[in-house]
Biopython code that builds the backbone (N, CA, C, O; Angstrom):
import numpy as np
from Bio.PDB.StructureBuilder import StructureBuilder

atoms = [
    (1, "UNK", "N", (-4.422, 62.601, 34.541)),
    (1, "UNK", "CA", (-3.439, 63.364, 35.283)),
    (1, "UNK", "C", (-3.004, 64.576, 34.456)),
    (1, "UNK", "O", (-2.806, 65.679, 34.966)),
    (2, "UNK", "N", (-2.878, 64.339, 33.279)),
    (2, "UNK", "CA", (-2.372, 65.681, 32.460)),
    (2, "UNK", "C", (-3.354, 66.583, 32.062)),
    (2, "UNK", "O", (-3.108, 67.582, 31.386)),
    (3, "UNK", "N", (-4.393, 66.283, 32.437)),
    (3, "UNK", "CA", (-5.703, 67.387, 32.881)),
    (3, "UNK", "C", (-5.707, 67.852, 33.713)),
    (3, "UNK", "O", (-5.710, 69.083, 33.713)),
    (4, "UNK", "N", (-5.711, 67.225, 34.730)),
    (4, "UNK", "CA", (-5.532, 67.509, 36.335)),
    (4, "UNK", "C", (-4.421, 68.657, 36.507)),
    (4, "UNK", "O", (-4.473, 69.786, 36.997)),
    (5, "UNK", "N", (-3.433, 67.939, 35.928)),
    (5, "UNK", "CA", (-2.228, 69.366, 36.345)),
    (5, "UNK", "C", (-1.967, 70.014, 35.105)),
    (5, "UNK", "O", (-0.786, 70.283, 34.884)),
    (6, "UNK", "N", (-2.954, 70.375, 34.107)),
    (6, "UNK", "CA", (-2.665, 71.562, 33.200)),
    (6, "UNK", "C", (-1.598, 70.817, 31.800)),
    (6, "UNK", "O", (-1.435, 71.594, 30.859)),
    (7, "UNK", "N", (-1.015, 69.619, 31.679)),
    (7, "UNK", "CA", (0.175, 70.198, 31.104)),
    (7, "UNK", "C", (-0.016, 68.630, 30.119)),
    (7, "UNK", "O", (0.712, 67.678, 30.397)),
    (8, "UNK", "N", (-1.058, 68.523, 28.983)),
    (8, "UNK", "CA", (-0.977, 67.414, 28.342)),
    (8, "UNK", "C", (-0.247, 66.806, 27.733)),
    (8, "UNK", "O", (-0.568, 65.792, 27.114)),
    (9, "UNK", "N", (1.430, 67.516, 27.792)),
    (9, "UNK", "CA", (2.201, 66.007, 27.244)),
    (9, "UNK", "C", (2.720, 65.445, 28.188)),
    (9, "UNK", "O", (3.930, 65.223, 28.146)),
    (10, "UNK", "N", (1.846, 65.007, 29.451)),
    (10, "UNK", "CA", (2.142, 64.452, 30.761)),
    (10, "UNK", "C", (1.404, 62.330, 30.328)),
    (10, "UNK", "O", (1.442, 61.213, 30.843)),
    (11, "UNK", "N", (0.728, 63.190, 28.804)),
    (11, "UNK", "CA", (-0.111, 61.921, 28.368)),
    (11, "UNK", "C", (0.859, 61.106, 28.103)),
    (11, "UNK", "O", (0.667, 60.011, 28.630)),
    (12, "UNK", "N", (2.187, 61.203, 27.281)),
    (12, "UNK", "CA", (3.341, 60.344, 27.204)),
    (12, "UNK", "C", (4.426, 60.492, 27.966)),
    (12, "UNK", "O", (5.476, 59.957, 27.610)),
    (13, "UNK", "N", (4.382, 60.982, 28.734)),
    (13, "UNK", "CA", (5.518, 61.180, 30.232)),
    (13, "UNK", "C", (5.934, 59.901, 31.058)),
    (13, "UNK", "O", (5.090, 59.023, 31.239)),
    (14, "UNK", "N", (7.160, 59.777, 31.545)),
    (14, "UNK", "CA", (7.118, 58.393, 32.312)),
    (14, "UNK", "C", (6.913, 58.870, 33.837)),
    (14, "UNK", "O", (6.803, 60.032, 34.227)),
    (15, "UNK", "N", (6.890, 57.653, 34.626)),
    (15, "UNK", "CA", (6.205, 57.753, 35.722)),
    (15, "UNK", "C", (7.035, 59.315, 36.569)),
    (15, "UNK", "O", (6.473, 60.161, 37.266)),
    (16, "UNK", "N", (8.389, 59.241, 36.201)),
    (16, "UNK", "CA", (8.851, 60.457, 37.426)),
    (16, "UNK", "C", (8.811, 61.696, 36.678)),
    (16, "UNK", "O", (9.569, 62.576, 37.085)),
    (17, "UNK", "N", (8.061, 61.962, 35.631)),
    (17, "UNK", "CA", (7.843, 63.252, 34.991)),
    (17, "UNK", "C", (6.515, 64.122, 35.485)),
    (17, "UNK", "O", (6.179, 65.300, 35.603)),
    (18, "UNK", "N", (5.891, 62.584, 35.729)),
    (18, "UNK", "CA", (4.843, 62.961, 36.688)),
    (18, "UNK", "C", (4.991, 63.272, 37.873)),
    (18, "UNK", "O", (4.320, 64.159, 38.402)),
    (19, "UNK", "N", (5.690, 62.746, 38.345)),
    (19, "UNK", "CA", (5.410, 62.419, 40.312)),
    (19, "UNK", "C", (6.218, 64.017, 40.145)),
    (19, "UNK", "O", (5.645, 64.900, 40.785)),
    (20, "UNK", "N", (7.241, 64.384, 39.505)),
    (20, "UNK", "CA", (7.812, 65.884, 39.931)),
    (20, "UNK", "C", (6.558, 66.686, 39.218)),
    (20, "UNK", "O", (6.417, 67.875, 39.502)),
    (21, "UNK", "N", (6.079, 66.356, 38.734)),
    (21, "UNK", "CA", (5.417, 68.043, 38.440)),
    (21, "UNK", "C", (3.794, 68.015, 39.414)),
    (21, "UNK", "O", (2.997, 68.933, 39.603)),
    (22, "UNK", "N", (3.758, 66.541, 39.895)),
    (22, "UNK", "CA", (2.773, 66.392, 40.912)),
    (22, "UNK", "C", (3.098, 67.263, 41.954)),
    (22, "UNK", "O", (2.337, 68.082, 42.470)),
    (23, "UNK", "N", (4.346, 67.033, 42.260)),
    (23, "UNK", "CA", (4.639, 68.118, 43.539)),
    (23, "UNK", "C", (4.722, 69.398, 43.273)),
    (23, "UNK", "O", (4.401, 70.270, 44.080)),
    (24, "UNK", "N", (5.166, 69.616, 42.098)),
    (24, "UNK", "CA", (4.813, 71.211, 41.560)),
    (24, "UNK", "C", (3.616, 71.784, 41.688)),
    (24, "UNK", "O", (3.473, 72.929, 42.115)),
    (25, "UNK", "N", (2.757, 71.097, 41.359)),
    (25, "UNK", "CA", (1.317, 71.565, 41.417)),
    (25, "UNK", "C", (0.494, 70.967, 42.068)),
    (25, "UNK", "O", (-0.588, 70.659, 41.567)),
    (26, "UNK", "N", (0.782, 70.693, 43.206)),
    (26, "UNK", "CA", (0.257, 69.490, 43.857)),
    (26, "UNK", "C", (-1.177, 70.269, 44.451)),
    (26, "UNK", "O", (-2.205, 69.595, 44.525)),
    (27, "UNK", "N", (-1.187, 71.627, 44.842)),
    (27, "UNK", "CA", (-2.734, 72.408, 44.882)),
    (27, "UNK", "C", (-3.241, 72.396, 43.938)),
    (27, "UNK", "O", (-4.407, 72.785, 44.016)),
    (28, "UNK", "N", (-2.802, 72.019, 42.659)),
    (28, "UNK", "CA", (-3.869, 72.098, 41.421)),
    (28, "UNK", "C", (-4.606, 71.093, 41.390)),
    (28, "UNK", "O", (-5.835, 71.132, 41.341)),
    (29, "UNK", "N", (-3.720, 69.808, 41.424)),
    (29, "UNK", "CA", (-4.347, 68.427, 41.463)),
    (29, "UNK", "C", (-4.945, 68.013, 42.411)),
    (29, "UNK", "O", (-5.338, 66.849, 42.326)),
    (30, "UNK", "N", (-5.288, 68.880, 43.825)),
    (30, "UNK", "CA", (-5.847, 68.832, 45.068)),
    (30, "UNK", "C", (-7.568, 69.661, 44.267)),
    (30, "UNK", "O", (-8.672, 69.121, 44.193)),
    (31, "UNK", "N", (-7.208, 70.907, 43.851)),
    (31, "UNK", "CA", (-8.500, 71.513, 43.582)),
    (31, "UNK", "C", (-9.144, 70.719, 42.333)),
    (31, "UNK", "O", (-10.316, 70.352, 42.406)),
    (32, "UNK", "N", (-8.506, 70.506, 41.395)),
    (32, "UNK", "CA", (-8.996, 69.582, 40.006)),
    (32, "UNK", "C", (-9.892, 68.711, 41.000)),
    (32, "UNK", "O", (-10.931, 69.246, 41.385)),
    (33, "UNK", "N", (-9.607, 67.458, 41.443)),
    (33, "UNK", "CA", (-10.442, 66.478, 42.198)),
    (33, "UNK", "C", (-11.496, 66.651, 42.494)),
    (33, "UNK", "O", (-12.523, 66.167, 42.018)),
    (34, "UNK", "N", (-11.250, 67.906, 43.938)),
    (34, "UNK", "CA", (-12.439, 68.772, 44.444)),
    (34, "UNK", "C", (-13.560, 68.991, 43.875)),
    (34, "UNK", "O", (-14.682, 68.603, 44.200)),
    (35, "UNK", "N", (-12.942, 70.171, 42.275)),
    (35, "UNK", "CA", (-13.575, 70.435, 41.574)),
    (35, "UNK", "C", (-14.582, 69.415, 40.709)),
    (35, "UNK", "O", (-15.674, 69.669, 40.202)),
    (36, "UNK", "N", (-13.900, 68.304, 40.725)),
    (36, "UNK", "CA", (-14.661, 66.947, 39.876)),
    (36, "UNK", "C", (-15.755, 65.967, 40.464)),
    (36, "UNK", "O", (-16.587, 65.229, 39.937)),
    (37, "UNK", "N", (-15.294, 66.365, 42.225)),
    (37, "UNK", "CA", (-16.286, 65.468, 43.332)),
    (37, "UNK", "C", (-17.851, 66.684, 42.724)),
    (37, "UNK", "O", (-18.886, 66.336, 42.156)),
    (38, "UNK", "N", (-17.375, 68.195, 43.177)),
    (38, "UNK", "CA", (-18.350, 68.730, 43.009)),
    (38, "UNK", "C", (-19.439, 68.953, 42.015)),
    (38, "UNK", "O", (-20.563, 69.428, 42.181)),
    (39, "UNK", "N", (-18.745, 68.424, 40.759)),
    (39, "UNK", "CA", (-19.709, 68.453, 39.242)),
    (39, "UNK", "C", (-20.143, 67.229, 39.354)),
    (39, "UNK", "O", (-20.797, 66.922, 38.357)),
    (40, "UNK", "N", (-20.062, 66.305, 40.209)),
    (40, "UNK", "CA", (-20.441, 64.663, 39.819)),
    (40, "UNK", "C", (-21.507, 64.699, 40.425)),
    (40, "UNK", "O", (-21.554, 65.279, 41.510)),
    (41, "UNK", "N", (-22.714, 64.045, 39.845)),
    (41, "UNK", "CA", (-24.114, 63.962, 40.418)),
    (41, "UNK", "C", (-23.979, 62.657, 41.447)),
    (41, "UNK", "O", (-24.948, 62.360, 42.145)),
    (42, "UNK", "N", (-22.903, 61.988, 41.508)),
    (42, "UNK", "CA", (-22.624, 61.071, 42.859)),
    (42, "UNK", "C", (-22.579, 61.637, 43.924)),
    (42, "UNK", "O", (-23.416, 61.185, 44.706)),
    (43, "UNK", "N", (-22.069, 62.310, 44.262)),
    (43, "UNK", "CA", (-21.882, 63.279, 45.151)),
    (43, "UNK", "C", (-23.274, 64.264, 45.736)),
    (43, "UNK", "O", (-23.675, 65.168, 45.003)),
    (44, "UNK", "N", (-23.874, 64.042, 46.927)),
    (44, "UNK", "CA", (-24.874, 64.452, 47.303)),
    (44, "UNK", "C", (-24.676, 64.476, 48.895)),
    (44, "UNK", "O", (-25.650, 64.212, 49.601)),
    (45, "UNK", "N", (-23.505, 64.771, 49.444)),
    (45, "UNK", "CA", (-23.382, 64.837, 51.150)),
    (45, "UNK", "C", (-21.477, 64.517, 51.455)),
    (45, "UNK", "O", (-20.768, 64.154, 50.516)),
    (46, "UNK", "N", (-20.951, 64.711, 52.754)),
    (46, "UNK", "CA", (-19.814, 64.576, 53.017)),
    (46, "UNK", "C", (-19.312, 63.085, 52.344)),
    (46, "UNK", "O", (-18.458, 62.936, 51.470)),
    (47, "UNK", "N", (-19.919, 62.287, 52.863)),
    (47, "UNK", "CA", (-19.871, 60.994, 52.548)),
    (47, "UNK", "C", (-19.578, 60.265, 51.642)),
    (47, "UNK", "O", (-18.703, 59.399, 51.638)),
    (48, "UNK", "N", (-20.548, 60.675, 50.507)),
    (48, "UNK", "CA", (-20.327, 60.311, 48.934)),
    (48, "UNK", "C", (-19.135, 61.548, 48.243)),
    (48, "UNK", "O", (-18.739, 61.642, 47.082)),
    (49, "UNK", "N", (-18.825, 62.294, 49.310)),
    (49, "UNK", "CA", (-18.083, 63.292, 48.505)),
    (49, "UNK", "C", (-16.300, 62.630, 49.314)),
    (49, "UNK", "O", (-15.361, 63.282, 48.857)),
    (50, "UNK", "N", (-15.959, 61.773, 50.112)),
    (50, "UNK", "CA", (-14.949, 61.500, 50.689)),
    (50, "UNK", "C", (-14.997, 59.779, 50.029)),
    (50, "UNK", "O", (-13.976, 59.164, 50.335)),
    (51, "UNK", "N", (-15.875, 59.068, 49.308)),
    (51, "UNK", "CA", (-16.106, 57.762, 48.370)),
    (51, "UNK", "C", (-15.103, 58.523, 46.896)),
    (51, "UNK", "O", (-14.090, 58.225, 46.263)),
    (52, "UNK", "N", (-16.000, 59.486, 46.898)),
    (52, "UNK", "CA", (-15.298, 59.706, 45.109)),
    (52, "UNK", "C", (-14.096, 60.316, 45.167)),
    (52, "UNK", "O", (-13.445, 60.257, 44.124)),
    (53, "UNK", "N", (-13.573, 60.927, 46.146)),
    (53, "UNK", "CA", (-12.057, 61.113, 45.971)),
    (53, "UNK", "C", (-11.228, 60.136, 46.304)),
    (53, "UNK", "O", (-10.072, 60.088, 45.881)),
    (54, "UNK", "N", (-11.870, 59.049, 47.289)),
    (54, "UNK", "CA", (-11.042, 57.806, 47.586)),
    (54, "UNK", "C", (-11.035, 57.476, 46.224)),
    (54, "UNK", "O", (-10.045, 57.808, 45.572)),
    (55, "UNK", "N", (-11.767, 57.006, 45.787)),
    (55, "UNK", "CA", (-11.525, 56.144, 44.474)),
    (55, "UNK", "C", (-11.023, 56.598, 43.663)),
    (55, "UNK", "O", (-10.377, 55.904, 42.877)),
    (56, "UNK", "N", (-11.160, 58.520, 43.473)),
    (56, "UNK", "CA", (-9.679, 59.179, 42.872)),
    (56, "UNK", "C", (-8.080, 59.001, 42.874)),
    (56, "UNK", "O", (-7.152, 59.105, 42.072)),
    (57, "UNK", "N", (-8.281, 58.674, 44.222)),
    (57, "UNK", "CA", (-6.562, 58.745, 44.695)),
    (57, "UNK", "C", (-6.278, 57.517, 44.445)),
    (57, "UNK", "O", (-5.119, 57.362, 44.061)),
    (58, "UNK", "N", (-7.243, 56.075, 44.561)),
    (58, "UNK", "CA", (-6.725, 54.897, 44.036)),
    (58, "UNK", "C", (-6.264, 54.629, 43.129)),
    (58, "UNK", "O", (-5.231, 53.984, 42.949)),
    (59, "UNK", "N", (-7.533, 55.458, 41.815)),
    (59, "UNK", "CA", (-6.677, 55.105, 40.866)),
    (59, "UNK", "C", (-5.566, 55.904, 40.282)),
    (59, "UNK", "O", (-5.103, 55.609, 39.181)),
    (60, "UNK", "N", (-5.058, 57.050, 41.085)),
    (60, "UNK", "CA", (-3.982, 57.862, 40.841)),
    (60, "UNK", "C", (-3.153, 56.988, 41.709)),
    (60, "UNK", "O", (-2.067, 57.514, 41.951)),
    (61, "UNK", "N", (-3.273, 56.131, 42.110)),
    (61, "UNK", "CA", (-1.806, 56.079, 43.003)),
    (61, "UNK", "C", (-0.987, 55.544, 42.376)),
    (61, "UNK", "O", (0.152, 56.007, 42.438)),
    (62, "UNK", "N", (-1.229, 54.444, 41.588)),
    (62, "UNK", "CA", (0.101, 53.814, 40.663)),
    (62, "UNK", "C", (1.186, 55.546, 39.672)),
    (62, "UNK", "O", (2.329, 55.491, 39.217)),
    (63, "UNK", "N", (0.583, 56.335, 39.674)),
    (63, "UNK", "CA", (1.464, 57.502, 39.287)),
    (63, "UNK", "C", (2.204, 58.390, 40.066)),
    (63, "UNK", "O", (2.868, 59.358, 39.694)),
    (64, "UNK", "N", (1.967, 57.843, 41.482)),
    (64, "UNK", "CA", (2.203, 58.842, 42.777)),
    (64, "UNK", "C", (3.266, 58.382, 43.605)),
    (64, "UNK", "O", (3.186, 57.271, 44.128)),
    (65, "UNK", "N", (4.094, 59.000, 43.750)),
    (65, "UNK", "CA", (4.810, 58.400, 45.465)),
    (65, "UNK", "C", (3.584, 58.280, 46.232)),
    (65, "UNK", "O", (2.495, 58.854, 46.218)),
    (66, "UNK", "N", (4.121, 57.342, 46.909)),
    (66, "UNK", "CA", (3.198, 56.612, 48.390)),
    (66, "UNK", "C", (2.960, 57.815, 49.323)),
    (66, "UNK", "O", (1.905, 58.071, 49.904)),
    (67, "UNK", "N", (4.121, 58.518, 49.371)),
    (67, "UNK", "CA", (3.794, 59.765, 50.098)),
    (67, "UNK", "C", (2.761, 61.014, 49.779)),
    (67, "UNK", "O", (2.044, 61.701, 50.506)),
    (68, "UNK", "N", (3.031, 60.989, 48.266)),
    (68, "UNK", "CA", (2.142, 61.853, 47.809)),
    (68, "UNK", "C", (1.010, 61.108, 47.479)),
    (68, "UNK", "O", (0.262, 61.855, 46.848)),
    (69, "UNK", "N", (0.621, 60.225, 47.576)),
    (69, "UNK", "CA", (-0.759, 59.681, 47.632)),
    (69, "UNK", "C", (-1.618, 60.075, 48.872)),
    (69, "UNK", "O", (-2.785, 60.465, 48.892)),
    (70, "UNK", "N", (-0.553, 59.833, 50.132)),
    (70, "UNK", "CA", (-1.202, 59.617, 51.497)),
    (70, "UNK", "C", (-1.631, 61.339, 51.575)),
    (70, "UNK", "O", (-2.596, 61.723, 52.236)),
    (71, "UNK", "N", (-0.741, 62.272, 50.784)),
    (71, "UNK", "CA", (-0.309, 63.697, 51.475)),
    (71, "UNK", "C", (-2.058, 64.094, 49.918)),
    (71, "UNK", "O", (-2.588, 65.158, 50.237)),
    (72, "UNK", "N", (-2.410, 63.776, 49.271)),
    (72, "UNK", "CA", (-3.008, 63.691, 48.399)),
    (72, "UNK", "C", (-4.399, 63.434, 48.990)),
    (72, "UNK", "O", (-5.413, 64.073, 48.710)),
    (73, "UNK", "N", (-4.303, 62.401, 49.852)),
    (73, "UNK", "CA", (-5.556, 61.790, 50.403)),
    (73, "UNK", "C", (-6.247, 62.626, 51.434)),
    (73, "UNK", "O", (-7.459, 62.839, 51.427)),
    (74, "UNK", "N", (-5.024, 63.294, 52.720)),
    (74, "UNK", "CA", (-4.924, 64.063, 53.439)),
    (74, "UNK", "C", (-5.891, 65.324, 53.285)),
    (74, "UNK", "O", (-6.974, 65.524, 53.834)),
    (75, "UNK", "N", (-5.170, 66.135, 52.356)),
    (75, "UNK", "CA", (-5.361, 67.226, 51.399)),
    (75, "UNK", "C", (-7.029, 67.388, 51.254)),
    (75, "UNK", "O", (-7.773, 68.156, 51.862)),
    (76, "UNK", "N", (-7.302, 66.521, 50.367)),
    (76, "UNK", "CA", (-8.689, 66.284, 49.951)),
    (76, "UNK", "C", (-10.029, 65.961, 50.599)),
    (76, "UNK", "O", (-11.209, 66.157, 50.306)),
    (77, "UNK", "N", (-9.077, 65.137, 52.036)),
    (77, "UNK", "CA", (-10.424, 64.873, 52.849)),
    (77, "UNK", "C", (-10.426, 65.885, 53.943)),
    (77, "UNK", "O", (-11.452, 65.954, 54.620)),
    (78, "UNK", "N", (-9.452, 66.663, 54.213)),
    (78, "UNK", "CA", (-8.973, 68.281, 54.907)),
    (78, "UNK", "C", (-10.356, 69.251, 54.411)),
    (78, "UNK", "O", (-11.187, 69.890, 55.057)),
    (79, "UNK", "N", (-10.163, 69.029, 53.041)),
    (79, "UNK", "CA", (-10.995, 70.362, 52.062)),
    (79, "UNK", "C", (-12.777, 69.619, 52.235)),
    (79, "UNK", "O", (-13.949, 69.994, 52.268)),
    (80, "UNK", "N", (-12.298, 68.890, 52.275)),
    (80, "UNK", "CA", (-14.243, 68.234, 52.036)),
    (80, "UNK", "C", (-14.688, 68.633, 53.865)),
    (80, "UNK", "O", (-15.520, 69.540, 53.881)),
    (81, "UNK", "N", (-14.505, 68.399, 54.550)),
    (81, "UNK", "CA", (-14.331, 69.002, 55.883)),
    (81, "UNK", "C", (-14.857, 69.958, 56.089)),
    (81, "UNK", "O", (-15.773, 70.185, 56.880)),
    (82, "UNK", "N", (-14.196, 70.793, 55.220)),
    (82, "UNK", "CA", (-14.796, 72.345, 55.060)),
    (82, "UNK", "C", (-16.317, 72.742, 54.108)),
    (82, "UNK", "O", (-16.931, 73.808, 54.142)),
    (83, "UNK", "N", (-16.570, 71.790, 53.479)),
    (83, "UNK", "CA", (-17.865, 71.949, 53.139)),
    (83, "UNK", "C", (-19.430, 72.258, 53.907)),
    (83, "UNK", "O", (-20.448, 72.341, 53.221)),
]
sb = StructureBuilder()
sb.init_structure("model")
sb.init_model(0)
sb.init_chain("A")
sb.init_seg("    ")
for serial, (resi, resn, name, xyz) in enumerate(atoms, 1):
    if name == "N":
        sb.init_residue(resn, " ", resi, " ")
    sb.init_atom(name, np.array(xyz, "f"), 0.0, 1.0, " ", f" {name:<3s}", serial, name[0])
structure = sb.get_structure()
C-alpha cells in the first residue's frame, strides 16, 4: 500500500492513516493496480485482467473501509472495460 499511494512511511502507519490517505489518493491506488495487472505476464485478456485485481482488492481489503473496497473494486473493473 505505501507503494501504491507514493508515501512509504504508510509501512508503519495504523490502519486509519491509511484508509484517509486512501481516499486522498484513491486515483493513484486505482492506476498503481491497473498499472500492475498490465506488467503481469498473468494477464493476457479482460478476464485474467478482472482475476488479478480481484485478488488485489482482497488482499487490500483488511486496510480499507468496506466502502472503499467496494468503490475500489468498482473503479478498477470500470477501467479494465475500457481496454
Amino acid at each position: 500500500m505505501a507503494r501504491l499511494l507514493g508515501d512509504r512511511s504508510l509501512a508503519n502507519a495504523g490502519s486509519d492513516s491509511v484508509r484517509g490517505l486512501v481516499e486522498e489518493r484513491f486515483s493513484l491506488l486505482v492506476q498503481g493496480i491497473l498499472d500492475e495487472a498490465a506488467a503481469s505476464d498473468d494477464v493476457i485478456d479482460r478476464d485474467s485482467a478482472l482475476t488479478f485485481v480481484e485478488d488485489r482488492v482482497h488482499f487490500l481489503t483488511p486496510l480499507l473501509e468496506p466502502n472503499q473496497a467496494s468503490r475500489l473494486r468498482q473503479a478498477l473493473q470500470d477501467k479494465i472495460e475500457t481496454w
